[in-house]
C-alpha positions as CSV (number, residue, x, y, z in Angstrom):
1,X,0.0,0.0,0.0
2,X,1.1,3.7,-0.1
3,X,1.3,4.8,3.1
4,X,2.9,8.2,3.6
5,X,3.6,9.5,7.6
6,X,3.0,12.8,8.5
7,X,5.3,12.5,11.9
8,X,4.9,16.0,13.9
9,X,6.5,13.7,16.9
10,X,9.8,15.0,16.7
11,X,12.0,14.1,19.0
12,X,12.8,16.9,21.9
13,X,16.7,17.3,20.7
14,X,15.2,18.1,16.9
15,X,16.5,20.9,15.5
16,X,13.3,21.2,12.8
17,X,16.1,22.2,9.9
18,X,13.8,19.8,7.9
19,X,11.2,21.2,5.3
20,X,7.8,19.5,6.5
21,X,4.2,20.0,7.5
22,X,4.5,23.6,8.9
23,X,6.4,24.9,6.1
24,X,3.5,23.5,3.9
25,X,0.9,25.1,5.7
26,X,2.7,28.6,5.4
27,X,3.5,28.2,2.0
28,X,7.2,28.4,2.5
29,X,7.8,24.8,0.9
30,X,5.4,22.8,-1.6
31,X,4.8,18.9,-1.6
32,X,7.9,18.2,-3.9
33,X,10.2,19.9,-0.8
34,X,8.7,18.3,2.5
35,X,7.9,14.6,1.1
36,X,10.6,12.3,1.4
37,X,11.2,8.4,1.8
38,X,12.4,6.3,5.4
39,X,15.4,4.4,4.3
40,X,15.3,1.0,3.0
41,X,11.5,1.2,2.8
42,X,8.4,2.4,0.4
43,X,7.3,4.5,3.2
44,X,6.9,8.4,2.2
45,X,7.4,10.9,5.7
46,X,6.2,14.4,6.2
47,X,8.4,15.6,9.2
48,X,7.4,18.7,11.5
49,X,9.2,21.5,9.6
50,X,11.3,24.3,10.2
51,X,8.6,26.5,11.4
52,X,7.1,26.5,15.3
53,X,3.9,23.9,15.6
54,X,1.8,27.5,16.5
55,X,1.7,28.1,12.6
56,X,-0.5,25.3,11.9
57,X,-3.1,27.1,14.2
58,X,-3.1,30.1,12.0
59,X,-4.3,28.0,9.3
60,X,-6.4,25.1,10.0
61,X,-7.9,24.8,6.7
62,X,-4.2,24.7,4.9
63,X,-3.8,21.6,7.5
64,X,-7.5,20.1,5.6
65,X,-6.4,20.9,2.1
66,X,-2.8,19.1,2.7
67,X,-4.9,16.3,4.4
68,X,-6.6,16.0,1.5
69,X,-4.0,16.2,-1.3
70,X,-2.7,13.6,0.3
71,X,-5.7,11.3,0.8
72,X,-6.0,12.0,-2.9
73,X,-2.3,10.1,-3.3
74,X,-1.9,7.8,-0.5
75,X,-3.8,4.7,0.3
76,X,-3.2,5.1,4.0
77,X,-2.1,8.7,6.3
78,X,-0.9,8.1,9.0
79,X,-0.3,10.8,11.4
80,X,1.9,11.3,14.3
81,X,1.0,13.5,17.1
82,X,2.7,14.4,20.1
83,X,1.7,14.8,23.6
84,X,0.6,18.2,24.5
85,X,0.1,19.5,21.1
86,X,-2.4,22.6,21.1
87,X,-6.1,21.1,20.8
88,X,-6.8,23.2,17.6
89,X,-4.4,21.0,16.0
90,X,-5.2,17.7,17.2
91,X,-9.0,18.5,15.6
92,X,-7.9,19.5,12.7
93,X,-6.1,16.0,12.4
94,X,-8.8,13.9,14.5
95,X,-12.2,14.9,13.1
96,X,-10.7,13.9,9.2
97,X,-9.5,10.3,10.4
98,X,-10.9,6.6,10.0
99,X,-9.5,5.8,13.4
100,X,-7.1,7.0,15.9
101,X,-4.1,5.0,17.8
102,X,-3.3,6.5,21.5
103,X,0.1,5.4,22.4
104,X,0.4,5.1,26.4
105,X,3.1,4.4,28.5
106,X,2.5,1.0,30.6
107,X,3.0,2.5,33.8
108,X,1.6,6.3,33.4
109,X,-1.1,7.0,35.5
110,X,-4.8,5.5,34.0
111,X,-6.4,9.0,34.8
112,X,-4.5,10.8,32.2
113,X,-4.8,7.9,29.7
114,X,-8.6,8.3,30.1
115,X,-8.4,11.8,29.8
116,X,-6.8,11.5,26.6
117,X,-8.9,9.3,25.3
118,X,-12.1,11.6,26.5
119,X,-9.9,13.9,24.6
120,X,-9.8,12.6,21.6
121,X,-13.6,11.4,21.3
122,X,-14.4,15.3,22.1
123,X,-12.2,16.6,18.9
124,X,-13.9,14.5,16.7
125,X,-11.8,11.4,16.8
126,X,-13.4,7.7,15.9
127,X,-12.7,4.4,16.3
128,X,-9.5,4.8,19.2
129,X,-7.0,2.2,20.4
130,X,-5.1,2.6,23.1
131,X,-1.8,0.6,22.4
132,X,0.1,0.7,25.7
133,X,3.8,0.5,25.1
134,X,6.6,-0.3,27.9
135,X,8.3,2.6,30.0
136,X,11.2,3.4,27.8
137,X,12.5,6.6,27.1
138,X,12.4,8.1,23.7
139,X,10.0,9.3,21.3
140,X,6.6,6.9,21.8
141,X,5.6,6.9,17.9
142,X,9.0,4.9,17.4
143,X,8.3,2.5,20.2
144,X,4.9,1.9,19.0
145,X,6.4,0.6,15.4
């Protein structure tokens, strides 16, 4: 299938010099710049971008349009979100999905799991897994793989 990633999950020591999502959304970079393929795979990626993840807020439609375009290409779109990303943006992403995967940490506290999920269902978000992953540092969208 052709599955393309749009991973806004960067890790914290990411120094965004990457064209991506953000630079889409302001126009600073069109699909040709920001798509690009993982290494030794058919996977396309989409990283963060160079810009600040406040853009994408200025602009939630551009986020729908690029959604779009590339549910237009793709088969599959998988996006990655991090923790604590504004909830403007999350809907934007969430109320355009089939379903929705919420990565939690085996031993984080089940309040804030549930609360995320609550979260989730109130932006518009269907059909959500919970895929709890083990307490490991790093970035959970790469633990999850």
């Amino acid at each position: 299938a052709r599955v393309v990633l749009i991973n806004l999950s960067a890790p914290k020591d990411a120094d965004f010099d990457e064209p991506g999502l953000t630079d889409l959304v302001t126009e600073r970079a069109g699909f040709a710049d920001v798509l690009g393929r993982e290494a030794g795979s058919r996977l396309h990626v989409v990283a963060h971008g160079t810009q600040p993840s406040d853009v994408l807020i200025r602009d939630l439609d551009a986020i729908a349009i690029s959604l779009s375009a590339l549910d237009q290409t793709y088969e599959w779109v998988v996006c990655g979100l991090p923790p604590g990303l504004d909830p403007a943006i999350v809907s934007a992403f969430a109320s355009r999905t089939d379903g929705s995967v919420l990565v939690a940490r085996e031993n984080e506290n089940e309040d804030l799991t549930l609360n995320a999920y609550q979260n989730l269902q109130d932006l518009g978000a269907q059909n959500i897994v919970v895929a709890v992953t083990p307490a490991l540092d790093g970035d959970p969208l790469d633990r999850a793989a």
